[in-house]
N, C-alpha and C positions, 0 to 999 in steps of 0.2 A: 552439507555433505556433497562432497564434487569430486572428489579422484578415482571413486571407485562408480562412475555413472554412463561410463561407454555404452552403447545399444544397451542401454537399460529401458529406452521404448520401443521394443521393435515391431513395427508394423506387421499386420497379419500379412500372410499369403496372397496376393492380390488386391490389397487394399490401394488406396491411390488417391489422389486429391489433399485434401487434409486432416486426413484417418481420420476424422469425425465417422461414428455410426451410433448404432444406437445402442453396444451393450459394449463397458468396459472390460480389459482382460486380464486382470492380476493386476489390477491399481489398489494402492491404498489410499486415502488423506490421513495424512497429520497434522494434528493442535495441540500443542503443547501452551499450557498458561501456567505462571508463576504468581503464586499468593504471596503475602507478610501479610498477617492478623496484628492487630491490636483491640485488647478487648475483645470486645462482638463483632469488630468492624474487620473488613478483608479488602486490602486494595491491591489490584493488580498492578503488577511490578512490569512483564513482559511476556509478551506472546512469539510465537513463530507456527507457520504452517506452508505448508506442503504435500505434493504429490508423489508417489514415488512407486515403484514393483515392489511386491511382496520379498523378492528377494534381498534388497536395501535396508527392507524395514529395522530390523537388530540395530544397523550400525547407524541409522539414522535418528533412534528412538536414544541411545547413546551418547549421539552427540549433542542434538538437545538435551536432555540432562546434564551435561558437561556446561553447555552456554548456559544454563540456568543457573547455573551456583556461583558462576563469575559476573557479576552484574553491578554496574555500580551504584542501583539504587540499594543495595543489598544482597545478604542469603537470602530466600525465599522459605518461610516455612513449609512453605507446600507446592508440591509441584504435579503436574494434574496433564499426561498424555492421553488424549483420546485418540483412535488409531479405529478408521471405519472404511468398510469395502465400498470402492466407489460401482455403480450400477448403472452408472452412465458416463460414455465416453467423451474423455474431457472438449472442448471445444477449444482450437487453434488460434490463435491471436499472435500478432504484432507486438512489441515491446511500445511503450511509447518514446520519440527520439529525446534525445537528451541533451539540456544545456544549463550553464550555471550562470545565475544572475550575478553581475557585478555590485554588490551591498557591503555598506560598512556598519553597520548599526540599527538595533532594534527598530530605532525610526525608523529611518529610511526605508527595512524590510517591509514594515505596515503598508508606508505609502507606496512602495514599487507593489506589494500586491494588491493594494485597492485599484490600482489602473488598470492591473492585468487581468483580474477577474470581473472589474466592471466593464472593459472591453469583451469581456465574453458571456456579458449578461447579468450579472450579478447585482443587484442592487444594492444602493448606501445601507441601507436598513438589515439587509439580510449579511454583508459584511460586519457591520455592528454584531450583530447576532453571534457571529461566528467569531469575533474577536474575542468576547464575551465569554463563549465558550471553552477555548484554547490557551488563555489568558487567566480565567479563573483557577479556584482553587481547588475545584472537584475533580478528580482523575475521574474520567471517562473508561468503561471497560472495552467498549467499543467507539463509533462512531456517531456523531451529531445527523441527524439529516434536516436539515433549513431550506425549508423555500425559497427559490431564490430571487423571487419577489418580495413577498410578503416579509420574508423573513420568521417564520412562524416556524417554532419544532415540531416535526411531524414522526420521530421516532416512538413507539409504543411506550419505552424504557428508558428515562434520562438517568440511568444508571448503567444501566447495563449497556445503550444504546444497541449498535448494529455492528456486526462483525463479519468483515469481506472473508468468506473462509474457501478452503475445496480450490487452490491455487496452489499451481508447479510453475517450474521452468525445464523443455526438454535438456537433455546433455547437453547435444550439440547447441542450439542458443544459447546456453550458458555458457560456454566454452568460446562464445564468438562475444558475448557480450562484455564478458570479462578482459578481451584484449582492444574492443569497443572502449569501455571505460579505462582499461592500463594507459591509453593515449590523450586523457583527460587529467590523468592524475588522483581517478576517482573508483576504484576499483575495490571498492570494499564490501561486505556482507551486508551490511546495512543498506547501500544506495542498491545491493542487484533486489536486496530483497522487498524495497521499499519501490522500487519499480515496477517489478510481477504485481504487487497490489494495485498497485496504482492504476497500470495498464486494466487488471482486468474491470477496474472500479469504471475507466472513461467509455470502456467497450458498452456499455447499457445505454443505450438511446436517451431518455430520460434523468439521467445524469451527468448535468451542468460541466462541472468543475471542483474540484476537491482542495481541501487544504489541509495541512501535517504540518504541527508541531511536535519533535520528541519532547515525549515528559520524561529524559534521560537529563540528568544536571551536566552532563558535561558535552554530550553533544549539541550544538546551536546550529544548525542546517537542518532548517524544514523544505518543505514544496510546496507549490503547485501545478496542480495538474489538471488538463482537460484533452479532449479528443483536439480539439484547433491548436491550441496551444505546446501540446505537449508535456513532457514530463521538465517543471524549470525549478531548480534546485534554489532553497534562496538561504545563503550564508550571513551569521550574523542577527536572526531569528529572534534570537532572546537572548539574554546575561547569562555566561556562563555559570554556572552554579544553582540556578534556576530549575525547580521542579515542574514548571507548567507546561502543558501541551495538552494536545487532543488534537481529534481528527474530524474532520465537518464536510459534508457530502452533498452538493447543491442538489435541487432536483427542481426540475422543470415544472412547467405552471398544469400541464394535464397532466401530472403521473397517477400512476398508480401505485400506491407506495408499497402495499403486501406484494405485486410484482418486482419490484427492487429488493426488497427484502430476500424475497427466495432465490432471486437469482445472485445475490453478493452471499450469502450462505450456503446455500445449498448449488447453484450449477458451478460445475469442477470445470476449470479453466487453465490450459496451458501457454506457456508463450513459445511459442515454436519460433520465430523469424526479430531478428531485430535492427534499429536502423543508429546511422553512424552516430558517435558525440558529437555537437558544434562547439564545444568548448565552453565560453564566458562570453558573455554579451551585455550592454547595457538595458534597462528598460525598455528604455527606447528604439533599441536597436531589437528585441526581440519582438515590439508593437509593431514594428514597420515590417518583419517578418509576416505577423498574425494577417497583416493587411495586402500581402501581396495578392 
């Protein structure tokens, strides 16, 4: 939903800084999840979520339903909006800046992300782990969280996993982000919406670096993502035609994992501010970057 979102957040009366306070004012979150059953079994197809004024909500709750029945992994037998008052004012972030790896092939895409994320910490073992994950045949509902040492799963639910939820983007960053990305060539609902998560996933102290695969058979451009790094698109991910994907969430060697939890669930996150495209770059050229 984007043309009808002008001052649709408008700051209180004297508010100033970056409208963080402590009580929200006509926000809602939305989640919208897409089933297909077979038999007993239920696998999620696709999610979206979002923040938005109560005034929005109708034509928003709308158009997801409308993205839900055009999907290529199918119709979804069931489609399942939850719509909840938010009771705390979202917190302001950054987008993270954007750039797209230069990759020709599944290969390649492995090995350029095992440089990038073991440059940012990530161990051989704990990449394993999350190849493993993204790569297998179990659709994930949510997200993996892996040690990024050990390598160890430390999600409650390796079904359910973790779900980054209670995340917007204001108009106006969206409006600037969009002509951000139209100079890229990359300006679609997918990469803005796969960046608001992303961004708010790097914003937690405690978490590493993130990886994305769509389990969409026709899209092949995953990420990764970290606070150093940035948001680096990497084309060429997997075989077209391929159902595999998931999403895997490093976490640092003291976390505290029920504090990650709550906070990619439940604190409501907006992106208020965002920074340029750098286009395509190599590996290599983006390492020398991470190193400057």
């Amino acid at each position: 939903m984007r043309a009808s979102r002008k001052n649709a957040f408008p700051m209180r009366q004297g508010a100033r800084g970056k409208g963080q306070g402590k009580k929200a004012e006509g926000l809602l979150t939305l989640a919208l999840r897409r089933v297909s059953s077979f038999r007993a079994d239920e696998v999620h197809i696709s999610g979206a979520e979002g923040i938005y004024p109560e005034k929005l909500v109708r034509a928003v709750v709308q158009e997801y339903v409308d993205r839900a029945r055009d999907h290529p992994k199918g119709r979804p037998d069931r489609i399942a909006v939850t719509i909840e008052k938010l009771h705390e004012t979202p917190k302001r972030i950054s987008a993270l800046p954007v750039i797209t790896l230069k990759c020709s092939s599944p290969a390649y895409a492995q090995s350029h992300i095992r440089r990038l994320l073991a440059t940012a910490g990530i161990s051989s073992r704990a990449l394993d782990t999350a190849f493993s994950i993204v790569q297998g045949g179990t659709t994930m509902r949510g997200a993996a969280l892996v040690h990024a040492q050990s390598g160890r799963r430390l999600e409650p639910d390796r079904l359910r996993g973790i779900r980054a939820s209670r995340l917007g983007i204001t108009p106006a960053a969206e409006k600037k982000l969009s002509l951000v990305l139209q100079r890229c060539g990359i300006d679609t609902q997918t990469v803005r919406e796969a960046l608001v998560l992303a961004s708010k996933v790097a914003r937690h102290e405690d978490i590493v670096a993130e990886l994305c695969i769509s389990d969409d058979p026709g899209y092949t451009t995953g990420y990764v993502a970290s606070s150093s790094t940035g948001y680096v698109r990497v084309p060429h991910i997997k075989k077209r035609k391929s159902t595999a994907g998931g999403r895997v969430f490093f976490l640092n060697s003291a976390v505290n994992v029920l504090s990650v939890i709550r906070y990619l669930e439940k604190t409501p996150v907006l992106v208020s501010s965002v920074h340029p495209c750098s286009g395509k770059a190599s590996v290599n050229e983006i390492l020398d970057r991470y190193h400057q």
